[in-house]
ROVOGU-407593 format. One line per 4 residues: number of its first residue (from 1); their letters; for each residue x, y, z of C-alpha. Coordinates in pm, 1 decimal. Example, Ala and Ser with C-alpha at 12.3 -4.5 7.8 and 13.67 -1.06 7.14 Angstrom:
REM residues 2
1 = as = 1230.0/-450.0/780.0; 1367.0/-106.0/714.0
This chain:
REM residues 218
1 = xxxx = -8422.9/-25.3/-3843.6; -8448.0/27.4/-3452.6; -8542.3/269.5/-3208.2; -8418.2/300.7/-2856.1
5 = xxxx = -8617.0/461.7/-2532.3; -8395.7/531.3/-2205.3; -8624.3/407.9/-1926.7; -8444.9/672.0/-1688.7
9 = xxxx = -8607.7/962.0/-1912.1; -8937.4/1124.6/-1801.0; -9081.6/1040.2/-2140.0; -9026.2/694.2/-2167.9
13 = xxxx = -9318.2/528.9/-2143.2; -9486.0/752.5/-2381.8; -9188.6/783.7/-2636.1; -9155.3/402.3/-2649.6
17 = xxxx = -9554.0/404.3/-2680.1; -9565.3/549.7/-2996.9; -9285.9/357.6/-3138.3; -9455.7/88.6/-3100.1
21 = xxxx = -9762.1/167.8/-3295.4; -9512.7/271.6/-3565.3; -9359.8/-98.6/-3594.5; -9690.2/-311.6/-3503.7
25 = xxxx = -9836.4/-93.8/-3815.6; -9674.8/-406.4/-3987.1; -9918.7/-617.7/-3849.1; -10221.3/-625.9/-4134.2
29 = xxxx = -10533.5/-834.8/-4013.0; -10554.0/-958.4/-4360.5; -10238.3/-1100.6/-4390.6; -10188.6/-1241.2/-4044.6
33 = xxxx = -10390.9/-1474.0/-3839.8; -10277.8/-1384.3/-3465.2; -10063.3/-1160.1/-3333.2; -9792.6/-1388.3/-3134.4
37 = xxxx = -9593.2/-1253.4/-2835.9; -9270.4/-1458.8/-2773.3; -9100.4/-1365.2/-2396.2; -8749.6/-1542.2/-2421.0
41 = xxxx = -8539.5/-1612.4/-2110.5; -8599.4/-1783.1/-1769.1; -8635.4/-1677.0/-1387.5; -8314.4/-1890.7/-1309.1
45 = xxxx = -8105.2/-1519.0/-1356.8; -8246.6/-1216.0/-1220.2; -8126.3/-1021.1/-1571.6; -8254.0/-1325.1/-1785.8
49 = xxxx = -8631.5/-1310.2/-1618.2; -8700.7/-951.4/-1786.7; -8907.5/-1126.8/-2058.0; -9059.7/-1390.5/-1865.3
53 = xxxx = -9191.0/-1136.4/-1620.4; -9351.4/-904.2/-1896.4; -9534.6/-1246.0/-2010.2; -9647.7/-1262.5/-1644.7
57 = xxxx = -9802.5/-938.3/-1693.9; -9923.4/-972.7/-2015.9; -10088.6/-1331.9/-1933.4; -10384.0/-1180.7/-1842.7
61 = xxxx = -10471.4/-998.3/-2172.2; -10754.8/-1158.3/-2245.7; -10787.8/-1017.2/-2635.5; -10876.9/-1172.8/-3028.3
65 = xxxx = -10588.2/-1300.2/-3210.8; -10312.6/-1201.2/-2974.4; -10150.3/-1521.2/-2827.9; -9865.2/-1464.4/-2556.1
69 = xxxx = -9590.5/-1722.7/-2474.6; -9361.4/-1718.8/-2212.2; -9419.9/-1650.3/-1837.8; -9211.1/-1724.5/-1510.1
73 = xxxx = -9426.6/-2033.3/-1512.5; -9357.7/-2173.9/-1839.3; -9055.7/-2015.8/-1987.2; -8941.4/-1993.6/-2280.8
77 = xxxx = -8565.2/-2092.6/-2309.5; -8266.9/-2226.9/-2482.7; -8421.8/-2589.1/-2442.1; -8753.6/-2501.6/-2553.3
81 = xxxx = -8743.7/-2239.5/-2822.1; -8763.5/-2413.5/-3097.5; -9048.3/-2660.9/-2927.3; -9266.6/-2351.2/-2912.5
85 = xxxx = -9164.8/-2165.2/-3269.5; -9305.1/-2569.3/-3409.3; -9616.3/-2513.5/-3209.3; -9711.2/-2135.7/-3326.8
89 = xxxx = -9637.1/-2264.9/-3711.4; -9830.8/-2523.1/-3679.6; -10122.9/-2342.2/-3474.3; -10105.1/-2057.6/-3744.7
93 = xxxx = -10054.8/-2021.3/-4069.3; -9919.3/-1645.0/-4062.6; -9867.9/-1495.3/-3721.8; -9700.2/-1171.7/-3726.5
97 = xxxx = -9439.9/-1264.8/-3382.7; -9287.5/-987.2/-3135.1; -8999.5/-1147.1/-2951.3; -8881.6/-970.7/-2624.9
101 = xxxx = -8553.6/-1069.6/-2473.7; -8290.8/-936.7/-2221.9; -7974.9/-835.4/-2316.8; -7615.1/-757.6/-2215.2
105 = xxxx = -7468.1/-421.8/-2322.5; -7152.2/-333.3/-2460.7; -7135.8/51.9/-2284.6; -7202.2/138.3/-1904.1
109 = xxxx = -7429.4/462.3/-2074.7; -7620.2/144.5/-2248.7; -7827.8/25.3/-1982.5; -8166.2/68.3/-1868.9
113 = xxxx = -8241.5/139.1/-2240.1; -8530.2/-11.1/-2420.3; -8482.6/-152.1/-2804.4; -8758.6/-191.8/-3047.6
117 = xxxx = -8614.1/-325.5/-3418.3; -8768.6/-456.4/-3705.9; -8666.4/-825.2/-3775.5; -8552.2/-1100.1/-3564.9
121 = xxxx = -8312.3/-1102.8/-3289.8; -8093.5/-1370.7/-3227.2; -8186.0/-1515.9/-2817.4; -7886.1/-1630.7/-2632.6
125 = xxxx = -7617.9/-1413.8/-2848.7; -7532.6/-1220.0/-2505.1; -7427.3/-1556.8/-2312.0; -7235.6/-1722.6/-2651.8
129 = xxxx = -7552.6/-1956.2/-2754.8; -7659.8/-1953.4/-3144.1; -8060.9/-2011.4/-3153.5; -8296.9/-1993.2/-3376.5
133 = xxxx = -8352.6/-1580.4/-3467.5; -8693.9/-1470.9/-3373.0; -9020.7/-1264.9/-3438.0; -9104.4/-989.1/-3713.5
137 = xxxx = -9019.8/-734.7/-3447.5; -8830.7/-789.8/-3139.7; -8791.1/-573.6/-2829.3; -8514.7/-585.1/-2653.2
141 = xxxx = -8416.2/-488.2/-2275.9; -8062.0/-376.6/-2184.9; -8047.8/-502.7/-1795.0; -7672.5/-490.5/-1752.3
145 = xxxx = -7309.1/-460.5/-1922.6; -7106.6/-760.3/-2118.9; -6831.0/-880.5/-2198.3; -6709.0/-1050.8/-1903.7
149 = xxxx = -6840.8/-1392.2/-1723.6; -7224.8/-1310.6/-1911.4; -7392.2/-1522.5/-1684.3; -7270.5/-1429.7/-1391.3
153 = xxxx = -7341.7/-1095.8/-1466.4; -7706.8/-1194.7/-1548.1; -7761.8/-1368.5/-1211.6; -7619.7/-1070.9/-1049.9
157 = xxxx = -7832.2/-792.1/-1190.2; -8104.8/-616.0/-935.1; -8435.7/-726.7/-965.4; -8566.6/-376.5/-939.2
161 = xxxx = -8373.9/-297.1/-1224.5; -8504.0/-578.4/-1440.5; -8898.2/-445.2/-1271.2; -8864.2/-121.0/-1416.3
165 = xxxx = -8755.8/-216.4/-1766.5; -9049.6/-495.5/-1785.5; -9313.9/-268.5/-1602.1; -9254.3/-44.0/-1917.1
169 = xxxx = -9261.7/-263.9/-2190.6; -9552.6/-467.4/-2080.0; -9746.8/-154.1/-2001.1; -9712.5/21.8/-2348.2
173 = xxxx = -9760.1/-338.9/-2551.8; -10099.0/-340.2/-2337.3; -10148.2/17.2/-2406.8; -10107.0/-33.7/-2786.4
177 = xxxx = -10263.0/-374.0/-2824.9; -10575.6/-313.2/-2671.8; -10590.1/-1.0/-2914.2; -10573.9/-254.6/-3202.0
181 = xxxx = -10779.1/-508.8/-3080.8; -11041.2/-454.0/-2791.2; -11352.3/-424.1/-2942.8; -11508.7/-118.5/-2781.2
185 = xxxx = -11848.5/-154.6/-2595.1; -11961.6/159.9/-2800.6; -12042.4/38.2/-3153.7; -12291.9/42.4/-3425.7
189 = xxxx = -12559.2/-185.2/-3372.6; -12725.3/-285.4/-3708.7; -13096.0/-306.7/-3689.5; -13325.2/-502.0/-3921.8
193 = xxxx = -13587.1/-293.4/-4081.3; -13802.8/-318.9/-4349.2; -13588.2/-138.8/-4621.0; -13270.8/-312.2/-4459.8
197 = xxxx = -12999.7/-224.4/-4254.4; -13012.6/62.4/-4032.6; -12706.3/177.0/-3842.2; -12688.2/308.6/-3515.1
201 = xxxx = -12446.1/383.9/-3149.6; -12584.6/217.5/-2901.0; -12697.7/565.7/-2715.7; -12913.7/586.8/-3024.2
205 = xxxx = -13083.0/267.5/-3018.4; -13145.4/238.8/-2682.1; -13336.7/610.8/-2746.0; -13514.0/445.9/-3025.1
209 = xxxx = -13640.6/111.1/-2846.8; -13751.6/316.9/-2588.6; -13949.3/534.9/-2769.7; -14055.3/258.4/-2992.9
213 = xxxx = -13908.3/383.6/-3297.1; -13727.3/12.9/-3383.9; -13878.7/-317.3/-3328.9; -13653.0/-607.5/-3276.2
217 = xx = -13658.5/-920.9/-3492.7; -13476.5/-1240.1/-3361.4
């Protein structure tokens, strides 16, 4: 199962929005302890960096349960994926893990196109490595075409290119995760009374302490 978003279209951002609340619906606070985000590739190839820079602009999420790995500062590669994979599993006992990866294309019409699929993807597949398949959903960047000299073609892809496709995809994952999990600054604030627990927004009980209408027990 898979759905693709062409970053050239008008739409994109929003289209590849709400496919992503479709697939993180699998994600079920009761079943999973954190929310893992694994960015697979390195800055050593312009076309390889796509997932380390969305880490680099996802690093600063600051939100409950979702963890992010993988940055232009501490990639996560061929040498070290199965390193970090040990140290979720052994940090968590369920996390529900969204891998993001660059890829290689088979078709010039391909590229620029944005991949969201449910199950793992396999990192390193484009350049002929077998690694350990990844995450419960995976999202995956097409920077450039295959089949010829992989790497090469990785260290030759634009860095603009690579900029657009990660600007996207770290922008709607923000978009959509702080939907899930930012707790909102207007909530119900329980207050202690004498027949129990009454319920209000916090409009409401700031109108009531000021009018004296609750009294606050610590």
């Amino acid at each position: 199962m898979s759905n693709s978003f062409n970053s050239d279209d008008i739409n994109c951002l929003e289209d590849y929005i709400n496919g992503l609340r479709e697939y993180i619906k699998e994600y079920d606070i009761n079943k999973h302890d954190a929310l893992v985000i694994v960015n697979i590739g390195t800055d050593r190839a312009t076309g390889d960096a796509l997932a380390p820079i969305v880490g680099n602009k996802l690093k600063d999420l600051k939100l409950k349960n979702v963890c992010i790995y993988g940055n232009l500062d501490n990639p996560v590669h061929a040498k070290n994926l199965d390193k970090t994979l040990n140290e979720i599993h052994n940090k968590f006992i369920n996390p529900f893990i969204i891998a993001i990866d660059a890829c290689l294309g088979r078709l010039e019409s391909s590229i620029g196109k944005i991949t969201i699929s449910k199950g793992t993807i396999n990192p390193g597949a484009g350049v002929g490595k077998k690694l350990t398949p990844v995450g419960d959903i995976s999202i995956v960047g097409i920077v450039n075409i295959g089949g010829c000299i992989e790497m090469m073609v990785l260290q030759n892809t634009r860095l603009s290119f690579v900029m657009k496709l990660a600007n996207i995809i770290a922008d709607g994952l923000a978009v959509v995760l702080r939907e899930m999990f930012e707790t909102e600054i207007i909530e119900e604030i329980a207050v202690d009374k004498e027949q129990g627990v009454e319920v209000f927004s916090i409009k409401e009980f700031l109108h009531k302490i000021l009018s004296k209408k609750v009294k606050l027990v610590f």
